[in-house]
C-alpha positions as CSV (number, residue, x, y, z in Angstrom):
1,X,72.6,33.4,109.0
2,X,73.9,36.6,110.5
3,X,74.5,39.7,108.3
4,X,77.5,42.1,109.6
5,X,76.7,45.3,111.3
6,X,79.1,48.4,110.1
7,X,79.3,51.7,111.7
8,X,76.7,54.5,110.1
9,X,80.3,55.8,108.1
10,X,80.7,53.2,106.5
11,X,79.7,51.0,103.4
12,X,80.0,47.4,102.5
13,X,80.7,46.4,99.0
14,X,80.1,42.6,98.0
15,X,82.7,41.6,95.2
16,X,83.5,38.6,93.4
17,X,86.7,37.0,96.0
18,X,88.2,35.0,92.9
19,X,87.7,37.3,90.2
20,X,90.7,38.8,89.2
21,X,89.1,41.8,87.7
22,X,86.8,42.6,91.0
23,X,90.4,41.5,93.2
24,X,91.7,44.7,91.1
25,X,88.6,47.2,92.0
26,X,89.2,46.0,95.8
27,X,93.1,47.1,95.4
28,X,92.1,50.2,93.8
29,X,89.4,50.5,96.7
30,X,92.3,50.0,99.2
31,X,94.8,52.6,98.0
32,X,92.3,55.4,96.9
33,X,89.8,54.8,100.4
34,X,91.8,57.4,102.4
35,X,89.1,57.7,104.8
36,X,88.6,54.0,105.8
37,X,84.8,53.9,104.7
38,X,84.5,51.2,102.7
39,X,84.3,47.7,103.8
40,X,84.2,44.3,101.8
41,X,83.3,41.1,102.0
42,X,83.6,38.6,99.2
43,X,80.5,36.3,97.7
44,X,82.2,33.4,98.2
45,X,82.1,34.1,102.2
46,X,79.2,33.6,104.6
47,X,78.7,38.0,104.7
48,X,79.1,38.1,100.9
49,X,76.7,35.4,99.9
50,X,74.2,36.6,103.1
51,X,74.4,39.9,101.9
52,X,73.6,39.2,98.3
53,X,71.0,36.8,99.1
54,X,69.4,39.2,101.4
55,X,68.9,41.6,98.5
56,X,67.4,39.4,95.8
57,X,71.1,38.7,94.4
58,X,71.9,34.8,93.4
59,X,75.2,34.1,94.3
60,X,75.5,31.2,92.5
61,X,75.5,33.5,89.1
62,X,77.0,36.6,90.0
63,X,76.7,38.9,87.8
64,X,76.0,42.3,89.8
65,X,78.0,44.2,91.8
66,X,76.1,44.9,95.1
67,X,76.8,48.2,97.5
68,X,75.1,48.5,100.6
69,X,75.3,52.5,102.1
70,X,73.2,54.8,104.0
71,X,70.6,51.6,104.6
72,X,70.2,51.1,100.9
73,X,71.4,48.9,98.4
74,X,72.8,49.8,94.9
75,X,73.9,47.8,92.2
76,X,75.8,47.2,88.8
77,X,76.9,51.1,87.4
78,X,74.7,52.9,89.6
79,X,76.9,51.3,92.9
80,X,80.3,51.7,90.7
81,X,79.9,55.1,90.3
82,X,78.8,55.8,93.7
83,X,81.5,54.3,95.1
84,X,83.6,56.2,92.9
85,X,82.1,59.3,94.2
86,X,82.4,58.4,97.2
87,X,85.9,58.5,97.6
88,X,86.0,62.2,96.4
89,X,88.5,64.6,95.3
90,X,88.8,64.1,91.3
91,X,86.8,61.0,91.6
92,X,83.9,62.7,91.8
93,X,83.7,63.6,88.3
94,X,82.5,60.0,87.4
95,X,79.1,61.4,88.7
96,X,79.0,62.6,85.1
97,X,78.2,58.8,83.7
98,X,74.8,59.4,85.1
99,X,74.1,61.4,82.6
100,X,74.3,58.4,80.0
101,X,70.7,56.2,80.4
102,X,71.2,53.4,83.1
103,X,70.1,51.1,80.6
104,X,72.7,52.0,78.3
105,X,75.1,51.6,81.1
106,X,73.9,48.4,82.8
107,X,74.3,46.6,79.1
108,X,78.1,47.5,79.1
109,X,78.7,46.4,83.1
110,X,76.9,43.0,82.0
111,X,79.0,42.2,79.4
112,X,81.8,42.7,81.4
113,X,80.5,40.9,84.1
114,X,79.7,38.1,81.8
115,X,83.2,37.5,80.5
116,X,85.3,38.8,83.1
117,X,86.6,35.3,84.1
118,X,87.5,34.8,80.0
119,X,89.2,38.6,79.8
120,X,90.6,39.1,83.1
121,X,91.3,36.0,84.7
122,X,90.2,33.9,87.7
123,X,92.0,33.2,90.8
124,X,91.9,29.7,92.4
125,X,91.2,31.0,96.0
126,X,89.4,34.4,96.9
127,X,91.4,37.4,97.3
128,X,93.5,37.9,100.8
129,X,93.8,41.5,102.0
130,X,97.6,42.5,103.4
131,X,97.6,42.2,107.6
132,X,96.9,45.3,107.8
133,X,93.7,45.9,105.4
134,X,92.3,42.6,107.1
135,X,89.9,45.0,109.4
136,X,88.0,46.1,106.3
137,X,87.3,42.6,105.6
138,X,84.0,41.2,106.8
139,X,85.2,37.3,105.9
């Protein structure tokens, strides 16, 4: 199974397609991504589940967010807040939740991650970018 190739500028994030809370984070992706350099691709596609599977990740029980950038892969709080940080301007201050012990950090994002089909919602089919995001997509 092929994994996609994206330019050197560019990131892929791996979200959870029928998740209405990770559908959200893509949207908020979309608008606040002025510079184009994040890519997606959900789990429930052949990228997305490659992708996680490549990196040790079951996509059977997702429960971690997974960013791939620079020829690395982050996950859970450590690839929210780059991503964050990433798209700059005053996003950048979310660097400062480093400062809290990823430990601490990780605990919270589980329990999130855990319930976010009871909290948030769950959609029957994985999300569908507008005709004009549908580049960024890598399913």
């Amino acid at each position: 199974m092929g994994v996609a190739r994206t330019s050197t500028d560019q990131a892929v994030i791996v979200f959870d397609g029928v998740c209405a809370l990770c559908s959200r984070w893509v949207r908020f992706l979309l608008r606040f991504d002025r510079k184009g350099r994040y890519q997606f691709a959900a789990m429930q596609g052949a990228h997305g589940r490659a992708l996680l599977l490549q990196h040790g990740l079951d996509p059977e029980d997702p429960l971690s967010f997974l960013l791939l950038e620079d020829s690395q892969a982050w996950t859970d709080t450590d690839a929210i807040v780059r991503v964050l940080v990433g798209l700059g301007g005053p996003w950048r201050l979310a660097a400062v939740l480093r400062a809290l012990p990823k430990r601490w950090r990780d605990v919270a994002y589980r329990a999130v991650a855990r319930n976010r089909y009871r909290w948030f919602g769950r959609h029957a089919r994985c999300y569908l970018p507008a005709p004009e995001q549908a580049a960024r997509f890598l399913d």
